[in-house]
C-alpha positions as CSV (number, residue, x, y, z in Angstrom):
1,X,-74.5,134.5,-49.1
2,X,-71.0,133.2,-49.7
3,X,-71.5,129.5,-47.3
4,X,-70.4,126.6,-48.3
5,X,-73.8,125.8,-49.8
6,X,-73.9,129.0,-52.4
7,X,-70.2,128.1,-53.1
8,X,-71.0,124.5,-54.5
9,X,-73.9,125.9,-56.4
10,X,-71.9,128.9,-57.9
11,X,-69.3,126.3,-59.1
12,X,-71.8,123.5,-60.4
13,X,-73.5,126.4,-62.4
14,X,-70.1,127.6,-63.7
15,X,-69.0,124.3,-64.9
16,X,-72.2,123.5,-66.4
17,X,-72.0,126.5,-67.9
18,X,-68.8,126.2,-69.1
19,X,-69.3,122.7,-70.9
20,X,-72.6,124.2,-72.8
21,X,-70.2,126.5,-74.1
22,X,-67.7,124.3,-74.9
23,X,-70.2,122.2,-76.8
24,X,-71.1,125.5,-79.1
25,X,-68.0,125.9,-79.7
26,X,-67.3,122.1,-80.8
27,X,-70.6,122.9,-83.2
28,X,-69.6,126.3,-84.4
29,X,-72.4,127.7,-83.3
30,X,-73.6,130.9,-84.6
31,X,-73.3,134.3,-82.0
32,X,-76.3,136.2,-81.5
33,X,-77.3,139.4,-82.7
34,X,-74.6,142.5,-82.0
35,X,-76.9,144.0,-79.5
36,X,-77.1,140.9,-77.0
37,X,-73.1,142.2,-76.2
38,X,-73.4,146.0,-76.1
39,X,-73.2,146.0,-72.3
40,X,-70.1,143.4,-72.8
41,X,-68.5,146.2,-74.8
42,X,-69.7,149.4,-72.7
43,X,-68.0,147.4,-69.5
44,X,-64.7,146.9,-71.9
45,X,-64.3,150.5,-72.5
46,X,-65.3,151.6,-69.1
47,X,-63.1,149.8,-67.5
48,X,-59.9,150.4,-69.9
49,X,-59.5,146.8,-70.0
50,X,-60.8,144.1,-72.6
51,X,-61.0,140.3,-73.0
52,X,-58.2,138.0,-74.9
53,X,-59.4,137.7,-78.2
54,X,-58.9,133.9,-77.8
55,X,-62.0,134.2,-75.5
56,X,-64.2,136.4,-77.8
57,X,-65.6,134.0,-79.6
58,X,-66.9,131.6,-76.4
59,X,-67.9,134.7,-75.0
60,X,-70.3,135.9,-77.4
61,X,-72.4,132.7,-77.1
62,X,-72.7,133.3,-73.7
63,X,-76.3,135.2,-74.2
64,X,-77.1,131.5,-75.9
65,X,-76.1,129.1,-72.5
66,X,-77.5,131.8,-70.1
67,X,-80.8,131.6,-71.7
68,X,-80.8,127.5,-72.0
69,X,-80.0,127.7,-68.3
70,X,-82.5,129.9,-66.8
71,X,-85.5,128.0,-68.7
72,X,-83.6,124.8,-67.8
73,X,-81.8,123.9,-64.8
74,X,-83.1,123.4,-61.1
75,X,-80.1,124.3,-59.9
76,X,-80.4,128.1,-61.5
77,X,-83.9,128.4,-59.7
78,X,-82.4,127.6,-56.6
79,X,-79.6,129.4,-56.9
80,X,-81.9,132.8,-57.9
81,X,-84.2,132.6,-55.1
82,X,-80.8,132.0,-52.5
83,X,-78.9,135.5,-54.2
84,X,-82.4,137.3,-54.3
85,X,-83.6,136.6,-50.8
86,X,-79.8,137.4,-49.3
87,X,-79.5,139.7,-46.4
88,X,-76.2,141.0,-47.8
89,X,-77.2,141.3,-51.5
90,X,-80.3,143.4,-50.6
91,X,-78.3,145.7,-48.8
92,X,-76.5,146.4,-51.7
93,X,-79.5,146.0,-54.0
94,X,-82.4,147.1,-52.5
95,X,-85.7,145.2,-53.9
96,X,-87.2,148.6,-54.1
97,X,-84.4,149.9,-56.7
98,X,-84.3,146.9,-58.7
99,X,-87.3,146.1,-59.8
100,X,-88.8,142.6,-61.3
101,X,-86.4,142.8,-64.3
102,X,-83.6,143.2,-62.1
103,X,-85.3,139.9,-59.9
104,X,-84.7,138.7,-63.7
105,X,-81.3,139.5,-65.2
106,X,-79.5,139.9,-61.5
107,X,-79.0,136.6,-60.7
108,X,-77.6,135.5,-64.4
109,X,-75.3,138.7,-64.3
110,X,-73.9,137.9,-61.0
111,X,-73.0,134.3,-62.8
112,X,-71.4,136.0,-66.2
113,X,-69.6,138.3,-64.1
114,X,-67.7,135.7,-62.3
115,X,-67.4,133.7,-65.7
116,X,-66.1,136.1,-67.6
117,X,-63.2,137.1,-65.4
118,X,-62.6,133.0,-64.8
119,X,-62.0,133.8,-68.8
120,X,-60.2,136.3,-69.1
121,X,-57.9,135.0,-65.9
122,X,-57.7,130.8,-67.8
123,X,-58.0,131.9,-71.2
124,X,-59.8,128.5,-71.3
125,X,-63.0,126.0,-71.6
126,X,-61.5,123.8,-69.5
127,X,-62.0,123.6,-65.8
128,X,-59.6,124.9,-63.0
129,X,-60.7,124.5,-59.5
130,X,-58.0,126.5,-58.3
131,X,-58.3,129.5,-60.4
132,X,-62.3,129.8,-59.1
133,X,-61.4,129.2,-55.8
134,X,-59.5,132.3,-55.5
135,X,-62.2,134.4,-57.7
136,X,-64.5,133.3,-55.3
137,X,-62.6,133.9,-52.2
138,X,-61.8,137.2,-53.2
139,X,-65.3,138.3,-54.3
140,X,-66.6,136.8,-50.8
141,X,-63.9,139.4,-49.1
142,X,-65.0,142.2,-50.8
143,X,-68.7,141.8,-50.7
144,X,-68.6,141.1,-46.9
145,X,-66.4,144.3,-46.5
146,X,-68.9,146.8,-48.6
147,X,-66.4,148.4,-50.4
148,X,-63.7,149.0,-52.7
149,X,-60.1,149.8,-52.0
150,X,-59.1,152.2,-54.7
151,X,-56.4,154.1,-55.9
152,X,-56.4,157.5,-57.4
153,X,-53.8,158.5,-59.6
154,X,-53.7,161.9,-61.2
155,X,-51.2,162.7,-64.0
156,X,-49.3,166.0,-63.6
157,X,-48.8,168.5,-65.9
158,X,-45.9,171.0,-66.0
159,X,-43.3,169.5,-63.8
160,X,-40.6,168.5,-66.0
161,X,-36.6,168.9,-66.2
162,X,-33.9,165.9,-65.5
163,X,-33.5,166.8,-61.8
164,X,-35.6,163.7,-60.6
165,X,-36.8,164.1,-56.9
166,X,-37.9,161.5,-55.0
167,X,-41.2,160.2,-54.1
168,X,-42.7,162.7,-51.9
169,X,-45.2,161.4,-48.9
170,X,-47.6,164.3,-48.1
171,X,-49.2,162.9,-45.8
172,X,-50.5,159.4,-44.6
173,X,-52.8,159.6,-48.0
174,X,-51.3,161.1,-50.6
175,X,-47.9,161.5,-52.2
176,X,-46.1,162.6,-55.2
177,X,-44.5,159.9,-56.9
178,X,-42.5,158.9,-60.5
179,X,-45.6,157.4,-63.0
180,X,-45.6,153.5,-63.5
181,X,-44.7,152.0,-66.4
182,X,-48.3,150.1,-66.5
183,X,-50.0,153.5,-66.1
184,X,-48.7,155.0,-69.7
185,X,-50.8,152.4,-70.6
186,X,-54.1,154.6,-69.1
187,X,-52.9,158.0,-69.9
188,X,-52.6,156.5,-73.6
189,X,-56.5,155.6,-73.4
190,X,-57.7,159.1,-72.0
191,X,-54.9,161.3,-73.9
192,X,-57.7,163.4,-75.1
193,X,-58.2,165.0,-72.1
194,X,-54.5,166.1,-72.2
195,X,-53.4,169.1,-73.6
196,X,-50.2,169.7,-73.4
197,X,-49.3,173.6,-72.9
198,X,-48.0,175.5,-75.6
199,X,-44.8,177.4,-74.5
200,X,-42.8,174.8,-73.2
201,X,-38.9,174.5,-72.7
202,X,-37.6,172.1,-75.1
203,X,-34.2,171.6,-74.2
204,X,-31.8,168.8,-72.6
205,X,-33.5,170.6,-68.9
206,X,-37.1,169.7,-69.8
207,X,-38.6,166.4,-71.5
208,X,-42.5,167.0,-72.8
209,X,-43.7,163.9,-71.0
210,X,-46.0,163.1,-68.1
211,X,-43.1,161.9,-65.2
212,X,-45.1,162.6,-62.1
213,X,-48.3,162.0,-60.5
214,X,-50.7,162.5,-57.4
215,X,-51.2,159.3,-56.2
216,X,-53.5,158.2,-53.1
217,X,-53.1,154.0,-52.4
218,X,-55.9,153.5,-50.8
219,X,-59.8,155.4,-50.6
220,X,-62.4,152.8,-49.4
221,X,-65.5,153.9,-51.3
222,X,-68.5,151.5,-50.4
223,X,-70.7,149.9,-53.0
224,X,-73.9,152.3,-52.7
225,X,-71.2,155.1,-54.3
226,X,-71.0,153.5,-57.2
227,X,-73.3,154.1,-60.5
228,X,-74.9,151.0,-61.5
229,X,-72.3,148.6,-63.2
230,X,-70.0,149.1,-59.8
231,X,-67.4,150.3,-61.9
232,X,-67.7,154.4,-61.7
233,X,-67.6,156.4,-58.7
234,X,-70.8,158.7,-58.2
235,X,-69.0,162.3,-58.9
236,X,-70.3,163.9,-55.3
237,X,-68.0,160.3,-53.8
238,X,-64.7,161.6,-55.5
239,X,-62.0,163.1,-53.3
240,X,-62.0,166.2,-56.0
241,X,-61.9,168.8,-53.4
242,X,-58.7,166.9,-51.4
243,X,-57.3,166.6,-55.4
244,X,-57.7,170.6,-55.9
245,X,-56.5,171.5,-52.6
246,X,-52.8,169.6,-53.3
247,X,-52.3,171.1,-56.6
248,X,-53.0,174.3,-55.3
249,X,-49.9,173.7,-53.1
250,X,-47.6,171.9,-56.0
251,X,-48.7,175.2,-58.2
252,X,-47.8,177.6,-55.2
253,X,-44.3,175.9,-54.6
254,X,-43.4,176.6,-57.6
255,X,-42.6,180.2,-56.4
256,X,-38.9,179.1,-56.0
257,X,-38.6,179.5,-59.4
258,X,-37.9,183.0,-60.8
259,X,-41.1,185.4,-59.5
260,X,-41.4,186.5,-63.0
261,X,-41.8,183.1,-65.0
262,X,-45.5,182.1,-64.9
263,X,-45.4,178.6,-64.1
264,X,-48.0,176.3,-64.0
265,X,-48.8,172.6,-62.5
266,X,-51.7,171.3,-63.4
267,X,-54.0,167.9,-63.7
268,X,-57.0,167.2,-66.7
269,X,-58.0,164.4,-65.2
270,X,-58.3,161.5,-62.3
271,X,-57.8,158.0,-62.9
272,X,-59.0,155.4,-60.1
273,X,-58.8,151.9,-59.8
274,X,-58.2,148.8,-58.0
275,X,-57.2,145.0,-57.4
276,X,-59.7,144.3,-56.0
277,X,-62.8,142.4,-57.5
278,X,-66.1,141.2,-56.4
279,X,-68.7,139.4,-58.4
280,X,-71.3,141.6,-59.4
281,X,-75.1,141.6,-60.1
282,X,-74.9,143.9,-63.2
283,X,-72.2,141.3,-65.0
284,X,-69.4,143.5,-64.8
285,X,-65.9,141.4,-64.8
286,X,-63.4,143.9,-64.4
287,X,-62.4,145.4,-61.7
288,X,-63.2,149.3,-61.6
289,X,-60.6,150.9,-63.4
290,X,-62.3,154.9,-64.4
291,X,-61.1,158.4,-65.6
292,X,-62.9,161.5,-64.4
293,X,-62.4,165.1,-66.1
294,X,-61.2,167.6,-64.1
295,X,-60.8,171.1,-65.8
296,X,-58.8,172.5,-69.1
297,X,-55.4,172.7,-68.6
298,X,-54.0,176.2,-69.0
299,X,-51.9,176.1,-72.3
300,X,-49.8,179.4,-72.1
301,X,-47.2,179.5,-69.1
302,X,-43.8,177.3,-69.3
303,X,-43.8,173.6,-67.4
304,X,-41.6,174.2,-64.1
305,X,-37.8,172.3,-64.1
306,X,-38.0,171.8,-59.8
307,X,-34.4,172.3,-58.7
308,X,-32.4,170.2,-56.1
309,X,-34.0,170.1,-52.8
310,X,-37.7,171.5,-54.4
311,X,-39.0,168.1,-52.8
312,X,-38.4,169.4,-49.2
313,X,-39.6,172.8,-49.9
314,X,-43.4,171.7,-51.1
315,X,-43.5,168.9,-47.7
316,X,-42.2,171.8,-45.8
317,X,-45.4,174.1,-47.2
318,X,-47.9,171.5,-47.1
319,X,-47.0,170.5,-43.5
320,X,-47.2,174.4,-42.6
321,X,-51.2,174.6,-43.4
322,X,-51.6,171.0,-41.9
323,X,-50.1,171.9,-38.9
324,X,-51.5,175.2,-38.6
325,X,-54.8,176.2,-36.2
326,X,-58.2,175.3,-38.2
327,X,-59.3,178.2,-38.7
328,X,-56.2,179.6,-40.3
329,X,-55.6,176.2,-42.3
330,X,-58.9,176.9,-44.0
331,X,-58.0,180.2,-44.8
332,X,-54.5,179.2,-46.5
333,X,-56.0,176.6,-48.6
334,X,-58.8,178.8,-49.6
335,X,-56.2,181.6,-50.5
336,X,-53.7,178.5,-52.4
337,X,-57.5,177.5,-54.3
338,X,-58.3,181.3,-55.8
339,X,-54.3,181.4,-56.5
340,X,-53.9,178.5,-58.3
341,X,-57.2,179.3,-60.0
342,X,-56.0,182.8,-61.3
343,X,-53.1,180.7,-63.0
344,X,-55.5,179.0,-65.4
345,X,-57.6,182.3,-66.3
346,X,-57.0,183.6,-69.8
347,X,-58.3,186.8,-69.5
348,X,-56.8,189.6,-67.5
349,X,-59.7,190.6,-65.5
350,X,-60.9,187.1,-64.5
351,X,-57.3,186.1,-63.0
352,X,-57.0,190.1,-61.7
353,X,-60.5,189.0,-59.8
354,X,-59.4,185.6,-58.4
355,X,-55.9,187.3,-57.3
356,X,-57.5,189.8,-55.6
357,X,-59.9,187.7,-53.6
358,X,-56.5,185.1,-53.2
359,X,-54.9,188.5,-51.3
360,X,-57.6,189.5,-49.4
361,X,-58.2,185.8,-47.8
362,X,-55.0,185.3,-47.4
363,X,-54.1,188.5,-45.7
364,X,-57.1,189.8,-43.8
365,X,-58.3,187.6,-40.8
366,X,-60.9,189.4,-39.7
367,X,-61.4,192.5,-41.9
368,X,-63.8,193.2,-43.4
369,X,-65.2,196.1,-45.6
370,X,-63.5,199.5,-45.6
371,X,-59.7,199.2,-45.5
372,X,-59.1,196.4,-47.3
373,X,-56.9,197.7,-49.8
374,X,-54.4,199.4,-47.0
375,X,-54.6,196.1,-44.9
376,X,-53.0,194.0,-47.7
377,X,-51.2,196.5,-49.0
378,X,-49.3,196.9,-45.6
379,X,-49.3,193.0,-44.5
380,X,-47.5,191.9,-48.2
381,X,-45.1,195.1,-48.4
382,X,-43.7,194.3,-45.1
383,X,-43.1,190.8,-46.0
384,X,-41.8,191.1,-50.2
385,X,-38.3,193.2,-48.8
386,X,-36.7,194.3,-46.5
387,X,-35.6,197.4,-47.7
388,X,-38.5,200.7,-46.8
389,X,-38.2,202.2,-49.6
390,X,-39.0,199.0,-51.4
391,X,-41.5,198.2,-49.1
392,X,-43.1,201.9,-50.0
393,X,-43.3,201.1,-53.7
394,X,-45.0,197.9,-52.9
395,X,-47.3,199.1,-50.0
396,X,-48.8,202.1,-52.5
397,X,-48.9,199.9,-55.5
398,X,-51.1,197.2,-54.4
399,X,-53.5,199.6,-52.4
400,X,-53.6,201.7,-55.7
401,X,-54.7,198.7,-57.6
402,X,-57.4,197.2,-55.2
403,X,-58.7,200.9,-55.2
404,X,-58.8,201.5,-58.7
405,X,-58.9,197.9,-60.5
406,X,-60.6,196.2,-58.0
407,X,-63.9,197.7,-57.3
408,X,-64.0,198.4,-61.2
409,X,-64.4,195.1,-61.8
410,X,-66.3,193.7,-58.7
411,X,-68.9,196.9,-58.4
412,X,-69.0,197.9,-61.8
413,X,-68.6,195.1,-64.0
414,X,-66.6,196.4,-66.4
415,X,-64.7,194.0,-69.1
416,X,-61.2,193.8,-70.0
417,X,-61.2,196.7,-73.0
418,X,-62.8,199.3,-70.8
419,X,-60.4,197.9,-68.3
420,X,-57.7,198.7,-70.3
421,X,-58.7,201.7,-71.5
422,X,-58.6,203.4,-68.3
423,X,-55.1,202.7,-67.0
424,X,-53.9,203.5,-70.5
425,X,-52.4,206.8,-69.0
426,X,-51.6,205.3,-65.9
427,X,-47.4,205.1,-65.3
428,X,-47.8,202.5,-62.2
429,X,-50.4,200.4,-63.2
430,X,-50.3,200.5,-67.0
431,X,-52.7,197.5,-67.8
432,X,-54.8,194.6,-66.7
433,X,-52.0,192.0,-67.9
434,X,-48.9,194.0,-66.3
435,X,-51.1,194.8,-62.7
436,X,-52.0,190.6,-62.1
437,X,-48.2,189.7,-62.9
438,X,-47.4,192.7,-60.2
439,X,-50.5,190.6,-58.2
440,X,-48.9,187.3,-58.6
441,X,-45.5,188.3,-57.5
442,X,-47.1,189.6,-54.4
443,X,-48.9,186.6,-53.7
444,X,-46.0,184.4,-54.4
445,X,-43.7,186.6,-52.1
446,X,-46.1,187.1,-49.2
447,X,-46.9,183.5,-49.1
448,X,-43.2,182.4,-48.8
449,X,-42.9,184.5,-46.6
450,X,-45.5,183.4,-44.2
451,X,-44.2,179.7,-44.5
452,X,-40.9,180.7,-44.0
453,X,-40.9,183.1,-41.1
454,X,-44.6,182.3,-39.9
């Protein structure tokens, strides 16, 4: 597709185009009707980004010139039956999936697309050979490749405090690193998915800002992943589960805080984008540049103030799963997943149910049924103190509440009131609140533990 051939008829179409323009301009032509330049907006918002509002006006005429070209020039025809016939542009687009209006509107979209970014890079009517050049290079790179380069970033919530650790390099893929400057601008566009908690610390230790994100450089995700416009990633194509599994580590390092402060890291939302750019059939001119919900933030546990040296502690968890067998790495992340989901519960017996399923794959490796309760009840006492007596407390505590809480809620259903109503006269377990703190300290304790000592 991109020869030397397409490449002079790309750029005699452009400049054609450019002059018709120019020429409505010069006669102050009148835009069409709203409509023609809904898709011009939808792109605009999708992407986050918009045109300079010196080159609105040219812009909206561009429904105008495309039309006078396709009933008019030769060198449109030609170009058309070149894109549609393509090898690599029906790989993309299959024949079968676009259909005879696509055969239509593809060709002129895949012109606008590169038009409008030679606008919104110029800012002008006036040629620059340069300028396409380099649009057209880059397009050629990425359409030969397939695919997209992105990068993910994912705001945190609730790590805060003015001890400022360094960037932190998980793995090969993703680290932990200070937000840009330039990405304040995107959290400002999707601040309604951000809810910041409610009981926060506002002192001189903790700011209420976003300072720190997830952050993955580069994810190749190929064309045929993309919804139609090329700009957002089918949902089933997002790295969600790779997203989930790391903030299930960041929100179980956070256990070197005080065991009884109910921390809570946390991210609404992922933000993806990318430099790169290739000129596209649906007349998209922006490079992708998408926000994708996550879940509700919880909005009752205090933002955690890391303290020196916290940086070391979370590489030195999140290497322990990677480096561990398969078999128990699954189970660790699986246990970190119903953990850090138990954080975000608001009621009792929904976080009392994802703690105790945390416990039991974290504890149990081949267990099953009967003796549950004892099993984790002896594998956490053994490793929350050192001192027996301690270590008794702990040992008939948790066995006590698997026993009683447990299959209460798992067997018999029953809701948080009835819940309630029946350890009202119980002196160890007391209520459904008091028994998942007693739960989370467990967890917490046992899974230090285990990445401290093995």
């Amino acid at each position: 597709m991109f020869n030397n051939d397409f490449y002079a008829l790309v750029k005699t179409l452009i400049i054609e185009i450019l002059g018709l323009l120019s020429k409505c301009v010069s006669d102050h032509k009148k835009p069409p009707a709203e409509e023609a330049l809904i898709l011009f907006n939808l792109i605009e918002e999708d992407n986050f980004q918009s045109t300079p509002s010196e080159m609105r006006y040219p812009l909206s005429l561009v429904p105008i010139v495309s039309n006078y070209i396709i009933e008019n020039s030769s060198d449109y025809r030609k170009f058309s039956r070149i894109l549609l016939n393509d090898d690599l542009f029906n790989k993309f687009i299959p024949k079968k999936e676009r259909g005879p209006i696509g055969d239509f509107t593809f060709p002129m979209e895949f012109l606008v697309s590169i038009l409008w970014r030679y606008l919104n890079i110029t800012k002008s009517l006036d040629w620059n050979n340069q300028c396409f050049d380099e649009i057209f290079l880059q397009s050629k790179n990425v359409w030969e490749r397939g695919s997209y380069n992105i990068e993910f970033v994912v705001p945190l919530l609730g790590i805060s405090g003015t001890y400022y650790f360094p960037e932190v390099e998980l793995d090969a893929k993703w680290r932990i690193r200070s937000i840009k400057k330039e990405e304040y601008h995107l959290i400002e566009k999707i601040k309604g998915y951000l809810r910041l908690p409610a009981v926060m610390v506002y002192s001189a230790e903790a700011y209420p800002v976003i300072g720190y994100v997830l952050a993955c450089n580069k994810h190749e995700i190929e064309f045929d992943k993309f919804s139609a416009g090329w700009n957002i990633i089918k949902p089933e194509f997002l790295p969600l589960k790779e997203i989930r599994s790391i903030i299930s580590v960041l929100q179980a390092a956070t256990s070197v805080g005080e065991m009884n402060h109910w921390f809570s890291i946390d991210s609404p939302v992922v933000i993806y984008k990318t430099d790169e750019w290739a000129a596209n059939p649906f007349g998209n001119p922006f490079s992708p540049c998408f926000s994708w919900p996550l879940d509700t933030c919880p909005i009752d546990r205090e933002w955690f103030i890391p303290g020196k040296d916290w940086d070391k502690w979370l590489k030195k968890m999140y290497d322990f799963i990677n480096n561990a067998d398969p078999g128990r790495r699954e189970r660790y992340k699986n246990a970190l997943r119903w953990f850090a989901k138990s954080i975000s519960c608001k009621d009792a017996d929904e976080r009392l149910v994802d703690l105790f399923i945390a416990l039991n794959t974290l504890c149990c490796e081949e267990i099953r049924g009967r003796g549950i309760g004892i099993t984790i009840g002896e594998f956490c006492s053994k490793r929350l103190n050192n001192n027996t007596e301690q270590q008794r407390k702990w040992r008939k505590y948790i066995i006590k509440a698997y026993e009683k809480i447990r299959n209460a809620l798992i067997h018999e259903g029953l809701d948080i009131e009835v819940l309630n109503k029946m350890l009202v006269e119980d002196t160890e377990l007391e209520s459904a609140d008091l028994c998942a703190n007693m739960l989370e300290i467990a967890f917490r304790g046992t899974w230090n533990d285990i990445v401290l000592n093995g």
